[in-house]
PDB file of the backbone (N, CA, C, O) and the ligand in Angstrom, with CONECT records:
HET     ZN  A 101       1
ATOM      1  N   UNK A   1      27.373  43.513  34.007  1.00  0.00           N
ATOM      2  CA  UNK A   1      27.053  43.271  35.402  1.00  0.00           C
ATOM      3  C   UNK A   1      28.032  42.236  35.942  1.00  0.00           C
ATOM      4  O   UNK A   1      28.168  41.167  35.348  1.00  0.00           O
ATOM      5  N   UNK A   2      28.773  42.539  37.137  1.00  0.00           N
ATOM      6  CA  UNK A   2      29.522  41.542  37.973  1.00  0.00           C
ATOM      7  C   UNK A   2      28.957  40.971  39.090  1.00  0.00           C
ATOM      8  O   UNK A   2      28.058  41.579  39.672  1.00  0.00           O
ATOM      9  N   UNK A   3      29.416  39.688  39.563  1.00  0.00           N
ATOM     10  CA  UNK A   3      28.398  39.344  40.503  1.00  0.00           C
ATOM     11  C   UNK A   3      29.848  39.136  41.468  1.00  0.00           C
ATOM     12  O   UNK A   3      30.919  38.834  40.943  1.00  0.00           O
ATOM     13  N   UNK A   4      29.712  39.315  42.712  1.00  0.00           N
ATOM     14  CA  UNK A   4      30.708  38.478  43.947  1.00  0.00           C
ATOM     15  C   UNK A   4      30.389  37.527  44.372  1.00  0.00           C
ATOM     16  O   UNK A   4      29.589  37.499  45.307  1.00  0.00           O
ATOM     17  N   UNK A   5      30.861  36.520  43.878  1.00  0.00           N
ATOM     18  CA  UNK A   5      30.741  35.305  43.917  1.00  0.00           C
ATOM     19  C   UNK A   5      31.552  34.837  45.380  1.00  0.00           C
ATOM     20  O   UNK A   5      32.769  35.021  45.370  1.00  0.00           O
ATOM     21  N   UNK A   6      31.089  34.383  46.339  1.00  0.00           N
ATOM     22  CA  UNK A   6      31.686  34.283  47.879  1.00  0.00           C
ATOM     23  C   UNK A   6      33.066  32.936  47.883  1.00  0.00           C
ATOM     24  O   UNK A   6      33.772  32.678  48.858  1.00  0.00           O
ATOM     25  N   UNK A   7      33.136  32.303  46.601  1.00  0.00           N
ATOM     26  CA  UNK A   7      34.344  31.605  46.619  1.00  0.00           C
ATOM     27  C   UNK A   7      35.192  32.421  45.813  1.00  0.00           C
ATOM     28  O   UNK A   7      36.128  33.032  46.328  1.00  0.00           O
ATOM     29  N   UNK A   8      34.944  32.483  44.593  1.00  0.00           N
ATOM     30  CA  UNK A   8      35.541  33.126  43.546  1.00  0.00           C
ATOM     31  C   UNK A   8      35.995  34.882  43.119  1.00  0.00           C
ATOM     32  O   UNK A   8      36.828  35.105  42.240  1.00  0.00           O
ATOM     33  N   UNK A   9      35.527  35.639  43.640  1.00  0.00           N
ATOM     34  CA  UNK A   9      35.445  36.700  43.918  1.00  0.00           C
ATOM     35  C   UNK A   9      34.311  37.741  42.784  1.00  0.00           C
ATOM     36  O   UNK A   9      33.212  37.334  42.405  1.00  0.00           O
ATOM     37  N   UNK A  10      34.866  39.009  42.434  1.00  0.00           N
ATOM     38  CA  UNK A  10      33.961  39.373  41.701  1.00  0.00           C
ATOM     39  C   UNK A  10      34.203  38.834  40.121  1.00  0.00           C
ATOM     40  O   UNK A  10      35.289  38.816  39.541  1.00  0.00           O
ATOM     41  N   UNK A  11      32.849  38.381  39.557  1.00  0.00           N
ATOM     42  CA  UNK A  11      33.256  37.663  38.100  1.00  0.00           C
ATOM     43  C   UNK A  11      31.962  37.935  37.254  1.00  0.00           C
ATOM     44  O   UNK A  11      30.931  38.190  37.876  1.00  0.00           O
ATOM     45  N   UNK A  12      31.937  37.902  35.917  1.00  0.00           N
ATOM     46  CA  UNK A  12      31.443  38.183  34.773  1.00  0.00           C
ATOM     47  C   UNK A  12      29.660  37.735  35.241  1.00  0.00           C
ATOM     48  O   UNK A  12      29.292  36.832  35.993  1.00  0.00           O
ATOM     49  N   UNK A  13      29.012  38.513  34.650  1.00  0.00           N
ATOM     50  CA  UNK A  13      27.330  37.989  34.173  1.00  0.00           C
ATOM     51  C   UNK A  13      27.577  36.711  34.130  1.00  0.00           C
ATOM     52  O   UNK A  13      27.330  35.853  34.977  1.00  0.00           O
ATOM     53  N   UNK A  14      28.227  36.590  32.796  1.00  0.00           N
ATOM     54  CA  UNK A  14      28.167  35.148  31.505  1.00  0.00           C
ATOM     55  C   UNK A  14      28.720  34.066  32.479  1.00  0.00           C
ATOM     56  O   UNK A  14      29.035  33.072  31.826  1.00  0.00           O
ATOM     57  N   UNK A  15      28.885  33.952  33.450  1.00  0.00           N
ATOM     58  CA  UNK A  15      29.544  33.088  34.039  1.00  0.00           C
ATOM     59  C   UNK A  15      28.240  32.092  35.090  1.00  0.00           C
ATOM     60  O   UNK A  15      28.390  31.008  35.653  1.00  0.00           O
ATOM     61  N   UNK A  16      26.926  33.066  35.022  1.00  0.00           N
ATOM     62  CA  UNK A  16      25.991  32.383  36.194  1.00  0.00           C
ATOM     63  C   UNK A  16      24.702  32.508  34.938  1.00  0.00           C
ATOM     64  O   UNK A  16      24.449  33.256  33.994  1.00  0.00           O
ATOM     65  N   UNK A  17      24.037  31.158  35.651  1.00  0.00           N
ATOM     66  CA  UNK A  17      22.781  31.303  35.209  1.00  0.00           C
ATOM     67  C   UNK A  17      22.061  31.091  36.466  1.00  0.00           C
ATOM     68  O   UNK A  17      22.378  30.427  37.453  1.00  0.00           O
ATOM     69  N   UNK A  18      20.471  32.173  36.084  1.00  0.00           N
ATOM     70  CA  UNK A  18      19.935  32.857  36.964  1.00  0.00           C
ATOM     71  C   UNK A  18      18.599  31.591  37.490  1.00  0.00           C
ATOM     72  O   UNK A  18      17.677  31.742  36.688  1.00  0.00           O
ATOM     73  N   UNK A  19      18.256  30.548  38.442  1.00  0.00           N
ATOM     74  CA  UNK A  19      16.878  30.407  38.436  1.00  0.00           C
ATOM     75  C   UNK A  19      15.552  30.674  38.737  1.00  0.00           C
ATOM     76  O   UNK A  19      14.479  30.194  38.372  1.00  0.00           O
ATOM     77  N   UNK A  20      15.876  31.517  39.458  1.00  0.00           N
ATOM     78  CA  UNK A  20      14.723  32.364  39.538  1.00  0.00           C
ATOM     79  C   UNK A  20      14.757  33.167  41.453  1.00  0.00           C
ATOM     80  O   UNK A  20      15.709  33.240  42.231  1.00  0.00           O
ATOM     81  N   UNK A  21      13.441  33.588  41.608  1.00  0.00           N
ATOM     82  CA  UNK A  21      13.255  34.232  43.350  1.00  0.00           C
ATOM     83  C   UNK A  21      13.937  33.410  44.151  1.00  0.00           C
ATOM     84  O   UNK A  21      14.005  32.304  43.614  1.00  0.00           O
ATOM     85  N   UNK A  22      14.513  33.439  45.259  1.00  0.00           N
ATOM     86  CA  UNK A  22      14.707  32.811  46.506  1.00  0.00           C
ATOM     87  C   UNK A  22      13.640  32.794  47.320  1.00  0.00           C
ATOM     88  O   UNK A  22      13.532  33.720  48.124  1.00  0.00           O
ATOM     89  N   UNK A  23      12.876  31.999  47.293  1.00  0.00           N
ATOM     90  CA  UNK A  23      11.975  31.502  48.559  1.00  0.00           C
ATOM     91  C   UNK A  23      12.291  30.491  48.520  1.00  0.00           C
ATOM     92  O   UNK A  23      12.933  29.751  47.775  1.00  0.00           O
ATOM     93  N   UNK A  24      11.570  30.447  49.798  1.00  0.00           N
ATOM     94  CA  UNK A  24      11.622  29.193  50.385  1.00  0.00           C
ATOM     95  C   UNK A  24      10.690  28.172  50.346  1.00  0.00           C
ATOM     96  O   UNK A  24       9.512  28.516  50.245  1.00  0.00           O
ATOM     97  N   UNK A  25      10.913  27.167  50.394  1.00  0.00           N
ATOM     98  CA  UNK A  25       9.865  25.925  49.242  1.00  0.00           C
ATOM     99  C   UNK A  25       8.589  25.523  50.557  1.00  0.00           C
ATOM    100  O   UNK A  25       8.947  25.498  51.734  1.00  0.00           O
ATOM    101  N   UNK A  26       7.576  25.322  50.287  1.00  0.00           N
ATOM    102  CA  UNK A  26       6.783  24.741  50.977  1.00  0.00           C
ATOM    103  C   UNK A  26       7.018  23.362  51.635  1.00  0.00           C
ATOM    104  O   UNK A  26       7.759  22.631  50.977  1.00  0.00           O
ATOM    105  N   UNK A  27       6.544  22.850  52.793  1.00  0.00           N
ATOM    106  CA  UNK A  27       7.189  22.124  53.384  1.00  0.00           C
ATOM    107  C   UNK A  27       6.250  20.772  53.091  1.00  0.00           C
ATOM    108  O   UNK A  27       5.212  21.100  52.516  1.00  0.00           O
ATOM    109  N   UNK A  28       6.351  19.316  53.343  1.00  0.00           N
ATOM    110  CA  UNK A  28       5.393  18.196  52.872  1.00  0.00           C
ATOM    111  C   UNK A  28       5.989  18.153  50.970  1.00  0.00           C
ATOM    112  O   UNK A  28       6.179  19.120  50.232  1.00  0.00           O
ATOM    113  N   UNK A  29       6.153  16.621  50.648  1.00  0.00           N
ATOM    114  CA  UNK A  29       6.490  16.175  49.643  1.00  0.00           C
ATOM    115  C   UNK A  29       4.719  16.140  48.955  1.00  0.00           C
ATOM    116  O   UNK A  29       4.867  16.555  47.805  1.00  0.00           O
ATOM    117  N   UNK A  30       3.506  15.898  49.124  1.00  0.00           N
ATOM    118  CA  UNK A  30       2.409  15.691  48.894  1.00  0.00           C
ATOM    119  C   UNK A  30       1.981  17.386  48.093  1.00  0.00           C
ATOM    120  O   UNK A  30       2.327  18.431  48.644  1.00  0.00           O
ATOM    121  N   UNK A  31       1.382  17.378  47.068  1.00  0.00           N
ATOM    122  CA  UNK A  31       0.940  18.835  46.021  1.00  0.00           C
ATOM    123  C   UNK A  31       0.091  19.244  47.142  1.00  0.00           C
ATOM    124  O   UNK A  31      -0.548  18.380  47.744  1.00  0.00           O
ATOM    125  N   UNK A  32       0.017  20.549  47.501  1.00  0.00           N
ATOM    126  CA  UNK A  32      -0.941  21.415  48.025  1.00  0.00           C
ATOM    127  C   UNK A  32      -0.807  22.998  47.485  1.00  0.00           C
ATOM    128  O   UNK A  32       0.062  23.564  46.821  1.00  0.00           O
ATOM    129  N   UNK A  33      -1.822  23.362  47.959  1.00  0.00           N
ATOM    130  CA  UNK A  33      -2.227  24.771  47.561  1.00  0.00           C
ATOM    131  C   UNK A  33      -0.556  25.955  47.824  1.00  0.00           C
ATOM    132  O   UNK A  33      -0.419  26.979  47.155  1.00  0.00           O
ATOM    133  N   UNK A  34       0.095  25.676  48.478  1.00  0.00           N
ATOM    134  CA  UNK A  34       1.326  26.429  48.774  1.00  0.00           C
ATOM    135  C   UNK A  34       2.176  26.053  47.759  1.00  0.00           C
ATOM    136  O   UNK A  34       2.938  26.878  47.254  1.00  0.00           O
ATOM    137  N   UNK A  35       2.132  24.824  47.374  1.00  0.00           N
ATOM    138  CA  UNK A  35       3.097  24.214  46.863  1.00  0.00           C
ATOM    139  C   UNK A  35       2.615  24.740  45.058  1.00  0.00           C
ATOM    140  O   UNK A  35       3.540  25.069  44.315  1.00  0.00           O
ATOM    141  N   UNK A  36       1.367  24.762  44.594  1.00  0.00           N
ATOM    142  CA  UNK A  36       0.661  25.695  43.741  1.00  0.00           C
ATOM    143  C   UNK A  36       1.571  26.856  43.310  1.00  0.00           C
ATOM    144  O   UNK A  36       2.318  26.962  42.338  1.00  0.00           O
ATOM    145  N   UNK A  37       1.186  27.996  44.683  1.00  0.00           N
ATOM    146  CA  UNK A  37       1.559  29.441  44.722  1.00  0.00           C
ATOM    147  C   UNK A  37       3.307  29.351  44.362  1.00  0.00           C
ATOM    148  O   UNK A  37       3.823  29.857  43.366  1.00  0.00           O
ATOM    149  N   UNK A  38       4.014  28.605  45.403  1.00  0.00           N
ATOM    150  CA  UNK A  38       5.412  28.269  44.715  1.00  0.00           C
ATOM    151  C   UNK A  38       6.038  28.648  43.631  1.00  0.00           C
ATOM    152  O   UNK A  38       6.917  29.445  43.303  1.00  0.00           O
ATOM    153  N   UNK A  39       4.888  27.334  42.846  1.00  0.00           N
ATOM    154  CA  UNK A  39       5.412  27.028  41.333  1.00  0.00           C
ATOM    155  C   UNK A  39       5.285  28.182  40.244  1.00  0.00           C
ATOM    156  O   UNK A  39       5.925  28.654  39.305  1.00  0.00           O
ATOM    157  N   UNK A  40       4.094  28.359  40.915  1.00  0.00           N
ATOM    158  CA  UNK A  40       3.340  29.447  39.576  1.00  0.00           C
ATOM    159  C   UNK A  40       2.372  30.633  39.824  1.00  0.00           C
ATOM    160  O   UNK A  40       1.544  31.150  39.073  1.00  0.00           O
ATOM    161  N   UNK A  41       2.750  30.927  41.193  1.00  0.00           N
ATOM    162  CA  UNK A  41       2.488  32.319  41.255  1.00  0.00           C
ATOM    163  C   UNK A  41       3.266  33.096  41.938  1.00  0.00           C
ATOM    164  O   UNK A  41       3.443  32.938  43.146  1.00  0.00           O
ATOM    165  N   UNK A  42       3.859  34.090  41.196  1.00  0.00           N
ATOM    166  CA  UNK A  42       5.033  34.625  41.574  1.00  0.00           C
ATOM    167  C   UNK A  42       5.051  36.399  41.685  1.00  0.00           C
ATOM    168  O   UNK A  42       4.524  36.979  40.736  1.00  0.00           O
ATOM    169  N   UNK A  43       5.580  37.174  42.695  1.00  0.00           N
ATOM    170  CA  UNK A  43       5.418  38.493  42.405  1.00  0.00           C
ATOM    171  C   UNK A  43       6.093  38.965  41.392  1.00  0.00           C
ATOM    172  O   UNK A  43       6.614  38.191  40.588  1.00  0.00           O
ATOM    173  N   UNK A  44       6.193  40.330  41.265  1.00  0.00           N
ATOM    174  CA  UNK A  44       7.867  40.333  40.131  1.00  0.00           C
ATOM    175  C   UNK A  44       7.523  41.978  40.533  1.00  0.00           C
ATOM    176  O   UNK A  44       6.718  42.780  40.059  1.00  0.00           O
ATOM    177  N   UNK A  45       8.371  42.058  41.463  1.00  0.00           N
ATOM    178  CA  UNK A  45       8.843  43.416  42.346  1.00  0.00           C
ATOM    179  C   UNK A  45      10.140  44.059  41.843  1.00  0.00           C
ATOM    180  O   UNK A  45      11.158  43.473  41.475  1.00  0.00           O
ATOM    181  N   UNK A  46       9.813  45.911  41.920  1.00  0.00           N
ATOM    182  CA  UNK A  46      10.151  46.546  41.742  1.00  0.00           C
ATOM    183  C   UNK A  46      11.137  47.039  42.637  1.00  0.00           C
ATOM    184  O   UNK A  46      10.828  47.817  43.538  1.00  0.00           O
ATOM    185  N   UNK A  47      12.784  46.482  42.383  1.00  0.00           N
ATOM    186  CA  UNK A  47      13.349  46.833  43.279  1.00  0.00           C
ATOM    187  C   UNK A  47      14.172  45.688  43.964  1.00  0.00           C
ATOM    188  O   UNK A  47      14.424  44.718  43.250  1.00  0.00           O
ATOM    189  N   UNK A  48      14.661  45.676  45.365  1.00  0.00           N
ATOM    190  CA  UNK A  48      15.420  44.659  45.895  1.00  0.00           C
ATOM    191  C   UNK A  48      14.118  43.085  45.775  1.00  0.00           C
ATOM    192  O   UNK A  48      12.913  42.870  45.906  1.00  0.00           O
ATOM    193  N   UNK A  49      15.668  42.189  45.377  1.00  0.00           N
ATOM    194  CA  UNK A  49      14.651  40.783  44.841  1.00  0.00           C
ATOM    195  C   UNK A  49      16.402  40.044  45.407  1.00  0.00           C
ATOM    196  O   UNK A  49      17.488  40.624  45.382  1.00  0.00           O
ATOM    197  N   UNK A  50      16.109  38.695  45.847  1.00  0.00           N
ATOM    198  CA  UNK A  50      16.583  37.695  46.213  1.00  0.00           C
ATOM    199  C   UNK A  50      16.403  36.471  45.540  1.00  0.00           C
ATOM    200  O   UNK A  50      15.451  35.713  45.724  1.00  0.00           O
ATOM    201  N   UNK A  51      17.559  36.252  44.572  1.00  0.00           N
ATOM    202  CA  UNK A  51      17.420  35.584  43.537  1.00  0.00           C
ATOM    203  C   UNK A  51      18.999  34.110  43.746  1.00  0.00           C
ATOM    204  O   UNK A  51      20.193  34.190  44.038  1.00  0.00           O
ATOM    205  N   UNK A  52      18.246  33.193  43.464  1.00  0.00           N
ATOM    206  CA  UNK A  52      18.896  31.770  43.249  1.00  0.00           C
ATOM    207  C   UNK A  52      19.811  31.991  41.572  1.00  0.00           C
ATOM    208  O   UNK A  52      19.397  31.947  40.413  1.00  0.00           O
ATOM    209  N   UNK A  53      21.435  32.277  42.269  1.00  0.00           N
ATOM    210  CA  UNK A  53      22.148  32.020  40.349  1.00  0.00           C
ATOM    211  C   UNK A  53      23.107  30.763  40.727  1.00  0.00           C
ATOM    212  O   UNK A  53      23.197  30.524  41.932  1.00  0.00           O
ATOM    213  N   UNK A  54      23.821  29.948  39.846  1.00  0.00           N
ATOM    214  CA  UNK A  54      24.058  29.341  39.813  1.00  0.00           C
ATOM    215  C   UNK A  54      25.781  29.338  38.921  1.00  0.00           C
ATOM    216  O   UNK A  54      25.936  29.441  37.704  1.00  0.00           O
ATOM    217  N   UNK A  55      26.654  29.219  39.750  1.00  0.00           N
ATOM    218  CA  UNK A  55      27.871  29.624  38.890  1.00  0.00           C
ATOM    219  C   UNK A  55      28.651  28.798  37.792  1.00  0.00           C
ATOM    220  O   UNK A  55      29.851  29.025  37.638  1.00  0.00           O
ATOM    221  N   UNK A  56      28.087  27.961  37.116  1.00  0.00           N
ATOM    222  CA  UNK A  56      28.097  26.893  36.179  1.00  0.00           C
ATOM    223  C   UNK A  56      29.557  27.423  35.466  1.00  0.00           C
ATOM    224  O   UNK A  56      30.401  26.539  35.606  1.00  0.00           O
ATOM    225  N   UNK A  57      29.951  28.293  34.936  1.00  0.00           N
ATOM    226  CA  UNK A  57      31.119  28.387  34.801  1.00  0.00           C
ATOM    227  C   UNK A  57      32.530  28.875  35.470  1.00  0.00           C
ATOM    228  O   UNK A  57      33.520  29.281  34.862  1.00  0.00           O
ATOM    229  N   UNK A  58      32.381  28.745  36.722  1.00  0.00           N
ATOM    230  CA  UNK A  58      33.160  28.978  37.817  1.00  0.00           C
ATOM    231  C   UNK A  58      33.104  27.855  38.878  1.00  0.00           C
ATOM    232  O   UNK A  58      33.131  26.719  38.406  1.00  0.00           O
ATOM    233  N   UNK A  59      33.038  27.947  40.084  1.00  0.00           N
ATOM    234  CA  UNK A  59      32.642  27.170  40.941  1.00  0.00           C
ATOM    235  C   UNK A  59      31.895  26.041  41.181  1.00  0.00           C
ATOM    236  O   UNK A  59      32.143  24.954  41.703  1.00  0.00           O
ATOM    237  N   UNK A  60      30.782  26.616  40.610  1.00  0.00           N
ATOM    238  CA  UNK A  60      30.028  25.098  40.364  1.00  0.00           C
ATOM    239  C   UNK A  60      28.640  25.196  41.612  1.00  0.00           C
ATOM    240  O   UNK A  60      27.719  24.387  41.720  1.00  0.00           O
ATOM    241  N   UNK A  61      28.954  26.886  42.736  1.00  0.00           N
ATOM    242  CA  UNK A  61      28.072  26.888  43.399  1.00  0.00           C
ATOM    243  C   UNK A  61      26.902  27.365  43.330  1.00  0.00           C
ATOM    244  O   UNK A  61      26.628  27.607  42.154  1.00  0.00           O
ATOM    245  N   UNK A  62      25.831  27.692  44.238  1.00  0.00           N
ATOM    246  CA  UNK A  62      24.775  28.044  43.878  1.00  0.00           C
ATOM    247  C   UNK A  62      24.661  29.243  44.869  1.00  0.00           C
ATOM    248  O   UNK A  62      25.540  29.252  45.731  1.00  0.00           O
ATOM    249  N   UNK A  63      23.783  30.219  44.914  1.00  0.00           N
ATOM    250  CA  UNK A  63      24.265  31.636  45.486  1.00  0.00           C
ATOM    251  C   UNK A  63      22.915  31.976  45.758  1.00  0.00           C
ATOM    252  O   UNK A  63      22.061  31.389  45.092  1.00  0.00           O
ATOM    253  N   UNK A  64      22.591  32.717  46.513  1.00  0.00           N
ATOM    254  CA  UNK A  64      21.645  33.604  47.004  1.00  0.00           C
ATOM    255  C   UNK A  64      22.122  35.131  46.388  1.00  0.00           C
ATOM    256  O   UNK A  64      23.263  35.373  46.782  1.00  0.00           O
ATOM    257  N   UNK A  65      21.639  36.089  45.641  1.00  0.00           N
ATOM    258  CA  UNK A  65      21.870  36.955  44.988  1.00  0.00           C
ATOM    259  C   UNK A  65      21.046  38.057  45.456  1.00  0.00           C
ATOM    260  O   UNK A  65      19.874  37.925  45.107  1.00  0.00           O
ATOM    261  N   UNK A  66      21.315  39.221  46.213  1.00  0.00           N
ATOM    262  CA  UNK A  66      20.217  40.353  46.386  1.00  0.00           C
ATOM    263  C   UNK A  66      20.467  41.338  44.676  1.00  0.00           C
ATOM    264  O   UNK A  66      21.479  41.807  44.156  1.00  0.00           O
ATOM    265  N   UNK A  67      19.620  41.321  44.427  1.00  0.00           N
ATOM    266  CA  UNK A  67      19.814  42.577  42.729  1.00  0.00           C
ATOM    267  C   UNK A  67      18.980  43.450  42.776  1.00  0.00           C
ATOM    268  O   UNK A  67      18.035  43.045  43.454  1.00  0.00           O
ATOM    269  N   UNK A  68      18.808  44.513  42.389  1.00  0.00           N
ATOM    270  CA  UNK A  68      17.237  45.855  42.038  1.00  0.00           C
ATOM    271  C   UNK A  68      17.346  45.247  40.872  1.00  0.00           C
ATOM    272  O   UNK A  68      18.373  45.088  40.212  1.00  0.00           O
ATOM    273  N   UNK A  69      15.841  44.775  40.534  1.00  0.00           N
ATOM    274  CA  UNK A  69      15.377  44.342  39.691  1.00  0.00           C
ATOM    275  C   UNK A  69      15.315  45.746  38.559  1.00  0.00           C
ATOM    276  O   UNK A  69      15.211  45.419  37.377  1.00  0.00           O
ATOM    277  N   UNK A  70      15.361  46.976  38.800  1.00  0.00           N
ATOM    278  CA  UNK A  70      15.040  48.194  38.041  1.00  0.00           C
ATOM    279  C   UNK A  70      16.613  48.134  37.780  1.00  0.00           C
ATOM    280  O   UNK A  70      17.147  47.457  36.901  1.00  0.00           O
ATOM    281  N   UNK A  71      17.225  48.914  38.644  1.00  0.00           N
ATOM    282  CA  UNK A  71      19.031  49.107  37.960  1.00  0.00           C
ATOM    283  C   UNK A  71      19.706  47.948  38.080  1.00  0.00           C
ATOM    284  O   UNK A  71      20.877  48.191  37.788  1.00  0.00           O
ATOM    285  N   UNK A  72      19.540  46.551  38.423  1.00  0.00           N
ATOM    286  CA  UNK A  72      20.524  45.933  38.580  1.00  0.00           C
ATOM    287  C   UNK A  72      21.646  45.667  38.813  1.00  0.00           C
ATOM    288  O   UNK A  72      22.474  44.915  38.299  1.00  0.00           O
ATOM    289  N   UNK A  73      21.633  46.718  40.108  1.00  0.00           N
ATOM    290  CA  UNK A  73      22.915  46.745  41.192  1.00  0.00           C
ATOM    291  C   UNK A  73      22.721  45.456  41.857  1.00  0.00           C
ATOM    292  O   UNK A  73      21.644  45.120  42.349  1.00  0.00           O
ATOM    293  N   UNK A  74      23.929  44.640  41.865  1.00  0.00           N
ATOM    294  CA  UNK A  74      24.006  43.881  43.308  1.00  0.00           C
ATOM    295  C   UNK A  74      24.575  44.640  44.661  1.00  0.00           C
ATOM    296  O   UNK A  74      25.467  45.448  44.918  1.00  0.00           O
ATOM    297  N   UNK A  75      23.399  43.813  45.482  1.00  0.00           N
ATOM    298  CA  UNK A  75      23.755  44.077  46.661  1.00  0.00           C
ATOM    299  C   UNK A  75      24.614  43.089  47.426  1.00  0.00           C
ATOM    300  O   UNK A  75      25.178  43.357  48.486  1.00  0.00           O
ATOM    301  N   UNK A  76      24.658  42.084  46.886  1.00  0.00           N
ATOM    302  CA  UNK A  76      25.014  41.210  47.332  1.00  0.00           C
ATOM    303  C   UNK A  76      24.936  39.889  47.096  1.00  0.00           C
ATOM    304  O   UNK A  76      23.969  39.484  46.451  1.00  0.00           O
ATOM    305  N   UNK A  77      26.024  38.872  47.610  1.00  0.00           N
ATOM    306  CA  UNK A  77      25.127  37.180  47.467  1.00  0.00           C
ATOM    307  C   UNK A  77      26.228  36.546  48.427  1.00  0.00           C
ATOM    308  O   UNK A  77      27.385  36.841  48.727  1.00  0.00           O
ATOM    309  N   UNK A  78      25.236  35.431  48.804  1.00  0.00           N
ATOM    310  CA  UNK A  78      25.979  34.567  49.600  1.00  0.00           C
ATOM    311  C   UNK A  78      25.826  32.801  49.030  1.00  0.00           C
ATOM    312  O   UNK A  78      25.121  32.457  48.081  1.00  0.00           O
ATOM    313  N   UNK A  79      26.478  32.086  49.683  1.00  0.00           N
ATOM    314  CA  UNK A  79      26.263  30.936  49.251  1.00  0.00           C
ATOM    315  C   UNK A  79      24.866  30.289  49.435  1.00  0.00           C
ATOM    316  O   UNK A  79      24.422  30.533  50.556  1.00  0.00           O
ATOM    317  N   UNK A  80      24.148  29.634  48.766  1.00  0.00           N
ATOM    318  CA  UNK A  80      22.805  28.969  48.825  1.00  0.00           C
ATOM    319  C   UNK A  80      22.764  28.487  50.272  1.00  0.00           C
ATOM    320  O   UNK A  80      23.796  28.017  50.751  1.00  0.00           O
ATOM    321  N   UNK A  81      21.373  28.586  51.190  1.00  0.00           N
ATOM    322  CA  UNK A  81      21.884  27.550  52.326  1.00  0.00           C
ATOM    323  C   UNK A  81      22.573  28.384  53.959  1.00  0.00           C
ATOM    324  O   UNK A  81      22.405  28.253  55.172  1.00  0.00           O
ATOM    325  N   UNK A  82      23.291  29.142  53.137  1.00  0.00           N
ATOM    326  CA  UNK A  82      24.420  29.938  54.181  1.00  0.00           C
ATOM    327  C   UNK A  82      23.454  30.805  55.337  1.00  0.00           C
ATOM    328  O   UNK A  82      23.685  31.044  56.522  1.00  0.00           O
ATOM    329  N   UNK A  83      22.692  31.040  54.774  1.00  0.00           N
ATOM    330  CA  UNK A  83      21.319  32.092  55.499  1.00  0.00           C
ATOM    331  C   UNK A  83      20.588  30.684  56.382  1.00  0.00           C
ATOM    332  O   UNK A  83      19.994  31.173  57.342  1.00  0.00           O
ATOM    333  N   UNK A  84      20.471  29.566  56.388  1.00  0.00           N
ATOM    334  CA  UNK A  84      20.153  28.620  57.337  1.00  0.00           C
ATOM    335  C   UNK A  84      21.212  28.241  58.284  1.00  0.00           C
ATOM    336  O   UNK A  84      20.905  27.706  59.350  1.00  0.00           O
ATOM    337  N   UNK A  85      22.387  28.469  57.987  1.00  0.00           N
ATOM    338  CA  UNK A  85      23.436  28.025  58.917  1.00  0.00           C
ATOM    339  C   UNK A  85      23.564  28.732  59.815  1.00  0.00           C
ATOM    340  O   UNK A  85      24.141  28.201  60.764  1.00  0.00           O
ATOM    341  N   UNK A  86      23.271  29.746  59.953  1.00  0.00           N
ATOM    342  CA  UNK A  86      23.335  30.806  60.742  1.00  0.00           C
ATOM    343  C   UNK A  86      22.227  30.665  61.824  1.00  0.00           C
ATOM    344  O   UNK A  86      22.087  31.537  62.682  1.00  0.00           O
TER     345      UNK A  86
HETATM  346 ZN    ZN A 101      32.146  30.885  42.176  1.00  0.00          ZN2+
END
């Protein structure tokens, strides 16, 4: 699997580690019930998923990743963040 990495171009699996869904974090520093669901309850969908990788042996950036969780085509990724700038 190659990923396009938006500085680096297209580059190896072994090059990113994956942390998990892209959502978006609940808002307030204080534990609440959202902040719960967050941590530890999670879907795990069949199909397009928006995933946080991290290019630790390249760049050094962090990426927004669209993948099918079934074939693991990318669709895409952009830089972490980049989807707020807009
Ligand atoms: Zn990179």
């Amino acid at each position: 699997m190659r990923i396009p990495c938006p500085l680096c171009g297209m580059r190896d699996l072994r090059e990113f580690s994956v942390r998990g869904a892209a959502l978006p974090e609940p808002g307030g520093a204080e534990w609440s019930a959202a902040w719960d669901d967050y941590l530890h309850t999670r879907d795990n969908p069949a199909g397009a998923s928006r995933e946080f990788w991290y290019h630790g042996q390249g760049c050094g950036a962090w990426l927004v990743v669209t993948r099918d969780t079934v074939s693991h085509e990318i669709a895409g990724a952009q830089l972490a963040g980049a989807e707020d700038a807009s």
